[in-house]
N, C-alpha and C positions, 0 to 999 in steps of 0.2 A: 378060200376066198370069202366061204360067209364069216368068218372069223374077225378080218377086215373090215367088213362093212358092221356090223356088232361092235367093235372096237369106236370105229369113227361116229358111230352113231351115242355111244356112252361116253363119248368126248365130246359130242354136238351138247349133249346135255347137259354136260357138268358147264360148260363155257357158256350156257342159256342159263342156270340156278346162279353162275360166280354175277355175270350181268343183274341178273336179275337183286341178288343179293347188295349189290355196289347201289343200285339206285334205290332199294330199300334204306338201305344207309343215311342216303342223303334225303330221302325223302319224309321222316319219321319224325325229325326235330322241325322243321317245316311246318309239317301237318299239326304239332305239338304246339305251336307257336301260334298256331291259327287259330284252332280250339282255344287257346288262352284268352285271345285278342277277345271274341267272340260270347266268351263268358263276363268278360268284364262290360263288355259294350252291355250286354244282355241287362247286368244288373243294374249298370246307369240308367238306360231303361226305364228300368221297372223301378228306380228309384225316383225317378221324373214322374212317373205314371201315378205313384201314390202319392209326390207334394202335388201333383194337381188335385187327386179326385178330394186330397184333405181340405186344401183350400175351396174348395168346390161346397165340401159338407159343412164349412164352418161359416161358408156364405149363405148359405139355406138355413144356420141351427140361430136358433135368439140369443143363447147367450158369445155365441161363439168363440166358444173355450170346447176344451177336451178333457178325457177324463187322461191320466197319464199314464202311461201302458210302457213295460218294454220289458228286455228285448222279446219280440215276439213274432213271428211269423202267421200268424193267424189274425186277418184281418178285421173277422167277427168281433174281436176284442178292442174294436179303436173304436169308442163312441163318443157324444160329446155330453155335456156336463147338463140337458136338455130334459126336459119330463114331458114325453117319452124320448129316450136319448136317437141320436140317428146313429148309424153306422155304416164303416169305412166299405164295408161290402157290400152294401147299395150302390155307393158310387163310383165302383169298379167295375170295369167292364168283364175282363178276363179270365181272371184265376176263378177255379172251378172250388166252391166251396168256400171262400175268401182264403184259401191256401196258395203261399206264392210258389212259381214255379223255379226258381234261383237257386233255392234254399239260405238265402240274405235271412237275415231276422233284423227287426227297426226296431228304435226306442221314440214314441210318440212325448211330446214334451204339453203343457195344457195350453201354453200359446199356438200349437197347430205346427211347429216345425218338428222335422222328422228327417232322424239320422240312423243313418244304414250301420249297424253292428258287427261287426268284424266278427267270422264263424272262429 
């Protein structure tokens, strides 16, 4: 009789791992899809976040020009063409170090526009 119930209980299990497995299935490309969505919004973003804070620095700087930089992920390096030059990691709020968190890299242009570089 315990043989039985051992039996039915290692078939309770496999038919709890098969369910379970079936909605892992469907769940994975989903979740994958989501993550994607998320990353890209992310770097629109962050790509919005630096034409402002540039326009922002070339509104403050006298000559308001830039020096030309790319592609680069470090924001330390976007200054403007100014003695003493300003730069773009003052006028950001977030990224710790002027290091973005994306991992985007931009190519800064010396009129202040600024295009996101394809990794």
């Amino acid at each position: 009789m315990q043989e039985k119930n051992t039996a039915g209980f290692f078939l309770e299990i496999l038919i709890v791992v098969a369910v379970l497995g079936a909605l892992i299935t469907v769940a994975i490309p989903q979740i994958t899809r989501m993550i994607d969505k998320a990353e890209a919004e992310s770097q629109e973003s962050e790509l919005r976040n630096i034409q402002t804070a540039v326009v922002e620095m070339l509104y403050d700087s006298p000559s308001g020009a830039l020096e030309a930089v790319g592609p680069t992920a470090d924001m330390s390096e976007v200054r403007t063409s100014d003695l003493p030059p300003l730069v773009l990691t003052d006028y950001l709020q977030s990224p710790e170090n002027g290091l973005l968190q994306s991992g985007s890299s931009y190519i800064f242009n010396v009129d202040g526009t600024v295009i996101q570089a394809l990794p």
